[in-house]
C-alpha positions in Angstrom: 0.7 -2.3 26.0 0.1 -4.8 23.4 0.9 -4.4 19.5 -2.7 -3.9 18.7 -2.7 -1.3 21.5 0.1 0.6 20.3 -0.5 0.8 16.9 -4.5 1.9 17.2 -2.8 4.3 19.5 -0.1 5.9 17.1 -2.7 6.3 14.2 -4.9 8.1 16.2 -2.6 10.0 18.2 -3.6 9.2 21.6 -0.2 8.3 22.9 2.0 5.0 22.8 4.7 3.4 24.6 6.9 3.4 21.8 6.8 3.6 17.7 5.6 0.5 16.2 7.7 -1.5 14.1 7.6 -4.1 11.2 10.8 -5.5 11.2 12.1 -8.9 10.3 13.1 -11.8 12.6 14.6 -11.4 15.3 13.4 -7.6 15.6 10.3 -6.2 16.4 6.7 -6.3 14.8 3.7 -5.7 16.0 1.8 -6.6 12.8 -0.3 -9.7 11.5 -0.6 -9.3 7.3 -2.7 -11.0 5.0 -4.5 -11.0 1.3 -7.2 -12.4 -0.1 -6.7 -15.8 -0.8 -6.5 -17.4 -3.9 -10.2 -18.2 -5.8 -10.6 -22.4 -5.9 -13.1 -21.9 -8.2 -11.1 -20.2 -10.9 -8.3 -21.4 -13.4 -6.2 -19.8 -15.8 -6.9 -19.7 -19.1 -3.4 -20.6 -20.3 -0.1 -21.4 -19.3 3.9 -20.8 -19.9 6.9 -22.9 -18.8 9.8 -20.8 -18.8 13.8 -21.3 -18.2 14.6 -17.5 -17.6 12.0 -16.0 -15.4 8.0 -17.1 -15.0 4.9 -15.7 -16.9 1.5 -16.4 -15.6 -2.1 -14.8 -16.7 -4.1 -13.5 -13.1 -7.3 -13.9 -12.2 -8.6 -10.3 -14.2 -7.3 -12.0 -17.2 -3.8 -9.6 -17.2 -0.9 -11.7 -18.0 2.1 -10.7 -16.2 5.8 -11.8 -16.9 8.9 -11.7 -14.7 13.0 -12.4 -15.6 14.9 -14.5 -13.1 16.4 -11.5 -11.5 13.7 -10.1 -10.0 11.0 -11.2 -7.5 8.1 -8.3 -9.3 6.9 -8.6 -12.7 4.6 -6.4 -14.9 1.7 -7.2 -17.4 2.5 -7.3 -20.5 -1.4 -8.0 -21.9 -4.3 -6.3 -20.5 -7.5 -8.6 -19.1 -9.8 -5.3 -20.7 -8.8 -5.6 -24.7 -11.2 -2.3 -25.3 -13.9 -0.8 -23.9 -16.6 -2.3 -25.9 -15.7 -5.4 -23.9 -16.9 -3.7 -20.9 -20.3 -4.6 -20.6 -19.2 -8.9 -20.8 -16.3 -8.3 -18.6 -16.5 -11.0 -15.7 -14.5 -9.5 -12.6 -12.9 -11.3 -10.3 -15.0 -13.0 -7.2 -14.2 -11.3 -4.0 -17.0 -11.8 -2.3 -16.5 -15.3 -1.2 -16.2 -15.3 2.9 -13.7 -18.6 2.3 -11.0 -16.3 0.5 -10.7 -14.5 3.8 -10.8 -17.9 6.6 -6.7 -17.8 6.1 -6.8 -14.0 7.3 -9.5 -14.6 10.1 -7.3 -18.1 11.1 -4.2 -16.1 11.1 -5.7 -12.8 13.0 -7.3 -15.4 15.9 -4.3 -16.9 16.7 -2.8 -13.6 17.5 -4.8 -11.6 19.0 -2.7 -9.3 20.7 -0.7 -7.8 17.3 -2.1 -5.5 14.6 -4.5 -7.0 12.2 -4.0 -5.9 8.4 -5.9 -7.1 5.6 -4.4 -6.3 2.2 -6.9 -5.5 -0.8 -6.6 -7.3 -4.2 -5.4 -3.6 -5.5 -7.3 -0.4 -5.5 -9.1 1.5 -9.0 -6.5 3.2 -10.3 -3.6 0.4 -10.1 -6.7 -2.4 -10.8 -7.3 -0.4 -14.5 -4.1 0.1 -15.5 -3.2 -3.3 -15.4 -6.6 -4.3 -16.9 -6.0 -2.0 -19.9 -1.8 -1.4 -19.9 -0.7 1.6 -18.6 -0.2 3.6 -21.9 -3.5 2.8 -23.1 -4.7 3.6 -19.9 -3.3 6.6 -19.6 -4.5 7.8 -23.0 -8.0 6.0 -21.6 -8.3 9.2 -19.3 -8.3 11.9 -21.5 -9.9 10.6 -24.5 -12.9 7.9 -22.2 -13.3 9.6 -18.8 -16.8 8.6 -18.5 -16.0 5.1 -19.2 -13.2 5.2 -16.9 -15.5 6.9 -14.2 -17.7 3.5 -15.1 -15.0 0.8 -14.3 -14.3 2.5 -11.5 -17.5 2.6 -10.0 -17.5 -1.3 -10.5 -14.2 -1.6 -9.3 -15.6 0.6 -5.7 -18.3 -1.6 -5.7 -16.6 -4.3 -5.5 -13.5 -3.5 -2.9 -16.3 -2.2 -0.6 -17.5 -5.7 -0.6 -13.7 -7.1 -0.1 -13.4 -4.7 2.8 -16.5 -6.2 4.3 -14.8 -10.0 4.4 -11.9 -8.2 5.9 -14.4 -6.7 9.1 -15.5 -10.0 9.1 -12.5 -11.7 9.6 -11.1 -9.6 12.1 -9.4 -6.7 10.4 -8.3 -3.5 12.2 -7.0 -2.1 9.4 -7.1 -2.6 4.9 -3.9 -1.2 2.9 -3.6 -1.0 -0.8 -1.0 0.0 -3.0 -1.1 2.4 -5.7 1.8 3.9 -7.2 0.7 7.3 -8.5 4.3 9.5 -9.1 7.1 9.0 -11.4 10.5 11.0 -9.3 9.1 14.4 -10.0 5.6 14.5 -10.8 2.2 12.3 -10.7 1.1 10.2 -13.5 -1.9 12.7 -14.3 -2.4 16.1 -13.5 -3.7 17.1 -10.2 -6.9 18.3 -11.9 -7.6 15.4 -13.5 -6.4 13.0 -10.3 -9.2 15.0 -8.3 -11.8 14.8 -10.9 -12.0 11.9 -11.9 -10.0 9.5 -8.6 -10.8 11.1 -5.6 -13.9 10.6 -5.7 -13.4 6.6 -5.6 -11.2 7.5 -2.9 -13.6 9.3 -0.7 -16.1 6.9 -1.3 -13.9 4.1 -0.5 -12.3 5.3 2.5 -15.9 6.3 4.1 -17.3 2.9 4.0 -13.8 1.5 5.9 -14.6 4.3 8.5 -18.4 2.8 8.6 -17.0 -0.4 9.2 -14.1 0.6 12.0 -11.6 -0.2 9.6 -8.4 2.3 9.3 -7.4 2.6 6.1 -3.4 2.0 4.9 -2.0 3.4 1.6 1.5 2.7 -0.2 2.2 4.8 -2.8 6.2 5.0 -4.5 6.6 7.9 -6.3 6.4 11.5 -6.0 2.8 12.4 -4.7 3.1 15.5 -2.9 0.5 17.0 -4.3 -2.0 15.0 -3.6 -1.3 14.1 0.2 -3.0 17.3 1.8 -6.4 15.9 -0.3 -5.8 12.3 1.1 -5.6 13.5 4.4 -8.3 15.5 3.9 -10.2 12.4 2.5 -9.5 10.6 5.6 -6.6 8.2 4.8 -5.0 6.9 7.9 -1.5 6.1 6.8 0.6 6.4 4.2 3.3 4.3 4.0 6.0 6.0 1.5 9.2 3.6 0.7 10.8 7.4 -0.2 9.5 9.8 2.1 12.5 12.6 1.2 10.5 13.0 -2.3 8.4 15.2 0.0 10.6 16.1 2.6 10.3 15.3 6.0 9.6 18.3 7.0 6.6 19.2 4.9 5.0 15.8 5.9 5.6 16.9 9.4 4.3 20.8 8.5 1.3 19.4 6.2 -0.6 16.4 7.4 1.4 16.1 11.0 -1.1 14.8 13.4 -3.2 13.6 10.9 -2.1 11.2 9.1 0.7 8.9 10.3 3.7 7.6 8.2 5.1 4.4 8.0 8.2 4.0 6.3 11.6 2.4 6.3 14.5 4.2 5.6 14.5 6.3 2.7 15.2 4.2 0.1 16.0 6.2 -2.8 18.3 8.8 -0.6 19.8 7.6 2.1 20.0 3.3 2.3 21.7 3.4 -1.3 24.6 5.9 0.2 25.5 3.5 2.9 26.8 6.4 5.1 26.3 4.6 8.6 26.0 7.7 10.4 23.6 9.4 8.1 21.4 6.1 8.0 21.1 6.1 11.7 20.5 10.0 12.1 17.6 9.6 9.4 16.2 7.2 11.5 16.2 9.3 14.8 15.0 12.3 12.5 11.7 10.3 11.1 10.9 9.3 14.8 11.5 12.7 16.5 9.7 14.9 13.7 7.2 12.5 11.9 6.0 11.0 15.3 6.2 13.5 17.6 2.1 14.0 17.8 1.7 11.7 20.6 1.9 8.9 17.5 2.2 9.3 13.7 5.2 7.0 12.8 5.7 3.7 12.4 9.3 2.5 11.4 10.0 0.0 8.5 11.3 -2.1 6.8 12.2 -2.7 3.1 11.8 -6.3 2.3 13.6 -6.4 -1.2 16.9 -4.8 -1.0 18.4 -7.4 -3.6 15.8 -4.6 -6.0 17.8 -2.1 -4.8 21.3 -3.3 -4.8 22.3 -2.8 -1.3 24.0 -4.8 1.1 21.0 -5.6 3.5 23.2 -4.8 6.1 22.8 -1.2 5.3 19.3 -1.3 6.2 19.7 -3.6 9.4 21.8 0.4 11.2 18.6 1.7 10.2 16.2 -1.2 11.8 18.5 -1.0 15.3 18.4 2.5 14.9 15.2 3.0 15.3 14.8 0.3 18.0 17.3 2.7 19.8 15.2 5.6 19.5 12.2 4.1 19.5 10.4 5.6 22.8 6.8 8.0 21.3 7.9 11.7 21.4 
């Protein structure tokens, strides 16, 4: 069975040799990643040189900053000042087929592994940079309609992203969207369904249209909104901190319907460093999440240094998992 095999196999349940992996070198992975390439057409507006750290202004106009410390950053000034600016806003040009020949080049040349086009970000994660969180946040209650607006320009344009993505050679697109603080989402539930899912639903049925699965990451407690994704039709999530939910209720609530794809837990169990635990958490996530003929794939997390553990920790984990890693 090749990668591509196994993995179109786990995520729809038909039965696998084994559970796919996307390990590091030398261990296992059966994927092929890539983004959208950078624009040649656009420049930024300004520039920083800095000794501690980089700052740089993206393509939406956000400016983001980073300290030497850390390989992620944050914006620090939204691309959307206020809403009046809406209707002049210039969005970013994903529609050009030549910002997706890197991802087609790299899915040809291996044909036999996974093939997973990342999205430029999805509408809720998109606007929140474009207009800072805070604001943002405040945005929902006080604009929804012109919230509802963006977004609808935001779907337009992803669905068009997604396209160059069939066209190069995509099986699947991921985005992530970080919707939970540790014990709650960022909005209500109420106001996640009325005025989000929607953009999911709408999103997520033009993938299917196109044969594409469809890959979300999400950190954060989002528990009660899982049941709705699968119901919407989401493939995979992939959760960096799957015992927010418990492994259980995954396995109870969306088991056999939407698979999981995660590394060991990494809020926890990695940061314990309890061998023994690490490596029964691994055989626990295999025999419970993809016991459904599928409906796990084990993973890695690439920045422990963000975490502060020896990367050792994780590597029980990874060989774990190898161990165990025949389909239930």
């Amino acid at each position: 069975m090749t990668s591509r095999e196994r993995v179109k196999r786990c995520v729809t349940f038909t039965g696998t040799d084994r559970v796919p992996m996307t390990f590091p070198e030398p261990y296992p992975n059966d994927f092929v990643s890539r983004g959208v390439a950078p624009d040649p057409n656009w420049k930024p507006s300004r520039t920083w040189e800095m000794e501690d750290g980089a700052q740089w202004e993206d393509e939406w106009g956000n400016v983001w900053k980073r300290f030497s410390n850390t390989t992620r950053g944050e914006v620090i000034e939204g691309g959307l000042k206020d809403w009046d600016a809406l209707s002049t806003y210039k969005m970013p040009s994903f529609d050009q087929k030549l910002r997706y020949q890197e991802a087609k080049d790299a899915f040809d040349a291996e044909p036999d592994k996974y093939h997973l086009g990342h999205l430029p970000g999805f509408p809720f994660a998109i606007m929140r940079y474009m207009r800072l969180m805070e604001e943002f946040l405040a945005d929902v209650l006080l604009y929804p309609k012109k919230v509802m607006e963006l977004q609808g320009i935001i779907v337009r344009m992803l669905k068009g992203c997604m396209d160059q993505f069939a066209w190069a050679g995509a099986d699947g697109v991921m985005w992530a969207e970080d919707w939970g603080t540790q014990e709650r989402l960022l909005v209500s539930p109420k106001c996640w369904h009325e005025i989000f899912e929607p953009g999911y639903r709408e999103l997520v049925e033009h993938a299917k249209k196109l044969g594409l699965h469809t890959w979300m990451h999400s950190c954060g407690y989002i528990k009660d909104i899982i049941p709705t994704l699968a119901n919407v039709g989401v493939t995979v999530l992939q959760l960096d901190q799957p015992e927010l939910s418990g492994i259980d209720w995954l396995r109870e609530t969306i088991g056999g319907r939407v698979s999981i794809w995660s590394p060991i837990d990494t809020q926890w169990k990695l940061p314990k460093a309890d061998k023994e635990q690490i490596q029964a958490t691994a055989r626990e996530y295999i025999d419970k999440l993809g016991s459904f003929n599928g409906g796990f794939i084990a993973g890695y997390y690439w920045s422990p240094e963000s975490l502060g553990i020896d990367p050792q920790w994780q590597i029980w984990g990874v060989e774990e998992f190898i161990r165990h890693a025949k389909a239930k």
